[in-house]
C-alpha atoms as one frame of an Amber mdcrd trajectory, in Angstrom:
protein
  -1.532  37.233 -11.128  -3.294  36.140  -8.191  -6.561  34.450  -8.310  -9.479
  35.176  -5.669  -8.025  32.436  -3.090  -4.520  34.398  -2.917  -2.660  31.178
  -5.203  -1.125  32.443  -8.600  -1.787  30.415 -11.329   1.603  29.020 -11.595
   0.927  27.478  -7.954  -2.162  25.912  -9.268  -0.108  24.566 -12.134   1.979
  23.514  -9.847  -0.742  21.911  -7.657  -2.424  20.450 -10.304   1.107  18.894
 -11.964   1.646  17.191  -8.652  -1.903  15.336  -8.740  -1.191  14.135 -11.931
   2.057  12.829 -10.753   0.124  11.123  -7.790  -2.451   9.420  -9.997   0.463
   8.541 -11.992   2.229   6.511  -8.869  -1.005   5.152  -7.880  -1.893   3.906
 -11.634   1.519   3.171 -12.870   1.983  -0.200 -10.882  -0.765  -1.752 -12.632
   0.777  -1.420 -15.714   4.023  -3.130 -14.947   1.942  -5.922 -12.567   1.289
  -7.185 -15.629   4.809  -8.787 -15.535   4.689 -10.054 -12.137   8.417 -11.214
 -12.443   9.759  -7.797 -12.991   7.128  -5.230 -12.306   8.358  -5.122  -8.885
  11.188  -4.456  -9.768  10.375  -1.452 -12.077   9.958   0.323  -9.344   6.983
   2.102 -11.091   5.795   4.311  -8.085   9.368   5.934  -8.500   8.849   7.243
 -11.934   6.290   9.777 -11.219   7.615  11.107  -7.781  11.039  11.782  -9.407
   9.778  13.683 -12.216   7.600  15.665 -10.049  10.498  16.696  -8.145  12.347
  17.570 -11.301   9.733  19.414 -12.580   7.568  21.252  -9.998  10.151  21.098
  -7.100  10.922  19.682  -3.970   7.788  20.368  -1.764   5.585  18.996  -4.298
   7.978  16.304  -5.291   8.215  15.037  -1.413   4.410  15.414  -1.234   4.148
  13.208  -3.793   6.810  10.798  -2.471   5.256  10.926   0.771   1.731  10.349
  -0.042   1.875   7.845  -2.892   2.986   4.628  -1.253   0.070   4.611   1.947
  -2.351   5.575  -0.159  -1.937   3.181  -2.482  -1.772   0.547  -0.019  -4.990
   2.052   1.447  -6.530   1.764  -1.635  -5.279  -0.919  -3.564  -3.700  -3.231
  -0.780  -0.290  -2.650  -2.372   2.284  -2.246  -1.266   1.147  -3.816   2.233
   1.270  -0.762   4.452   3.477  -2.115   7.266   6.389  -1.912   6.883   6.673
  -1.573   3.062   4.664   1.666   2.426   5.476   2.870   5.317   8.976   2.962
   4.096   8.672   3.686   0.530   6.949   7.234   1.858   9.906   8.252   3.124
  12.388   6.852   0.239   9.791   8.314  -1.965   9.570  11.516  -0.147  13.961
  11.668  -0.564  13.804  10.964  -4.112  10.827  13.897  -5.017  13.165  16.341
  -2.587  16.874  15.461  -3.143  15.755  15.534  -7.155  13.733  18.883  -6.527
  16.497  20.740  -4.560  19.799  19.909  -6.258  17.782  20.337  -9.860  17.210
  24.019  -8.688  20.536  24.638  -6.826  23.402  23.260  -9.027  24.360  25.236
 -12.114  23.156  24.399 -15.307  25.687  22.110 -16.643  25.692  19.051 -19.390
  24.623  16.062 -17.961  23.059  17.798 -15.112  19.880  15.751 -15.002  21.870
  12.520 -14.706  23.966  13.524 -12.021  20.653  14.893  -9.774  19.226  11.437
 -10.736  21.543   9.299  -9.727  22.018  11.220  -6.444  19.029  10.923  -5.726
  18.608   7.508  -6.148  21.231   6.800  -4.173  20.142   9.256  -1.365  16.531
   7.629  -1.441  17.723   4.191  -1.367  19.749   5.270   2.310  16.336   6.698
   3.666  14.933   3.319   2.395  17.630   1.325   4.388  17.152   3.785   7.214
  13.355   3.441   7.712  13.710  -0.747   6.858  16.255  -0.675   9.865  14.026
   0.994  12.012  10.555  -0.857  11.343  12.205  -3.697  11.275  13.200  -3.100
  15.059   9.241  -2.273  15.937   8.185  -5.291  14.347  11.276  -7.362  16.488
  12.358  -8.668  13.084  15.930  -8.764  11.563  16.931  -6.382   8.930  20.399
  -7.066   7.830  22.861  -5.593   5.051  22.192  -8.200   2.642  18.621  -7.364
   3.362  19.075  -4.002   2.076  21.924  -4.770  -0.523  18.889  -6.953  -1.929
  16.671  -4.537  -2.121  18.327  -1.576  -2.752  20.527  -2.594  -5.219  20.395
  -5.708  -6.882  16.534  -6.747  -7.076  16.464  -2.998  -8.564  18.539  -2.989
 -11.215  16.115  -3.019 -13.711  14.499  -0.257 -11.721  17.642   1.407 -12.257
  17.956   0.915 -15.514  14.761   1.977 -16.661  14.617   5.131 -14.302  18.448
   6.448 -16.143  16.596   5.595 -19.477  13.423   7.481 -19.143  13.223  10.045
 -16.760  16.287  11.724 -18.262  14.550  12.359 -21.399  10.900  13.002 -20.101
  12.769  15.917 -17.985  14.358  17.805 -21.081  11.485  16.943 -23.568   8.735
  18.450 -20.540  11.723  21.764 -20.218  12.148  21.789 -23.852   8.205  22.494
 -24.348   8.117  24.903 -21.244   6.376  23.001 -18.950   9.034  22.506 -16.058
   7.776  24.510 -13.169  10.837  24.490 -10.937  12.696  27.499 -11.245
């Protein structure tokens, strides 16, 4: 059923999903702050953006990516906007799409939500290393493999860890009640 504006009301759940997803990046790294030491490394801002891939699809989910990171440098002040945010929008923006697309496209299997996860981790963390490489060479700085073996891999582990943990479950638990939007 369409409303008077031509968007069905599964669009506007959609569309109204997605800004709670956003607020959720843009509140979420206050939370983990808290632990200076390791809230970084939570990567908290990825939480929110993968599950809104998962769950309303990849437009919305690379939206989300995309947005979340400059505006909450813009508003907050972190991350700083060049070249961090800069480059989490587009890592963000792989994660929300790459989780979005192959959680439609591949077959529903066991374990599904773990493999889509993990490839899109992985796939995010390239566009990361990607968009590092290339800001790096605008700003005339050096961005080097251990640079990005750093960053991508082992100053996130507990990132990692906590993203295989959670969003897993959140995904099934927000299916199981009906509320997954990407079909």
């Amino acid at each position: 059923m369409k409303t008077k504006n031509g968007l069905s009301s599964r669009q506007i759940r959609k569309m109204t999903y997605a800004a709670l997803y956003l607020g959720i990046a843009l509140v979420l790294p206050f939370v983990t702050g808290q632990i200076p030491e390791i809230g970084k490394m939570l990567s908290p801002m990825h939480i929110p953006v993968l599950l809104c891939g998962f769950l309303c699809g990849w437009p919305w989910g690379l939206a989300v990516g995309f947005i979340a990171p400059p505006l909450r440098s813009v508003l907050f002040g972190m991350p700083a906007l060049f070249p961090s945010a800069v480059a989490m929008a587009f890592e963000l923006a792989a994660y929300g799409a790459v989780s979005g697309i192959l959680y439609k496209a591949l077959p529903k299997m066991k374990g599904k939500v773990y493999l889509v996860l993990l490839i899109a981790m992985v796939a995010g963390r390239l566009v990361w290393g990607g968009a590092q490489f290339i800001l790096s060479g605008l700003a005339h700085s050096e961005f080097s493999a251990a640079a990005f073996l750093a960053g991508a891999v082992t100053n996130a582990v507990p990132g990692i860890v906590l993203h295989i943990a959670l969003i897993p479950v959140v995904v099934m638990a927000m299916e199981r009640a009906g509320l997954s939007l990407n079909e």
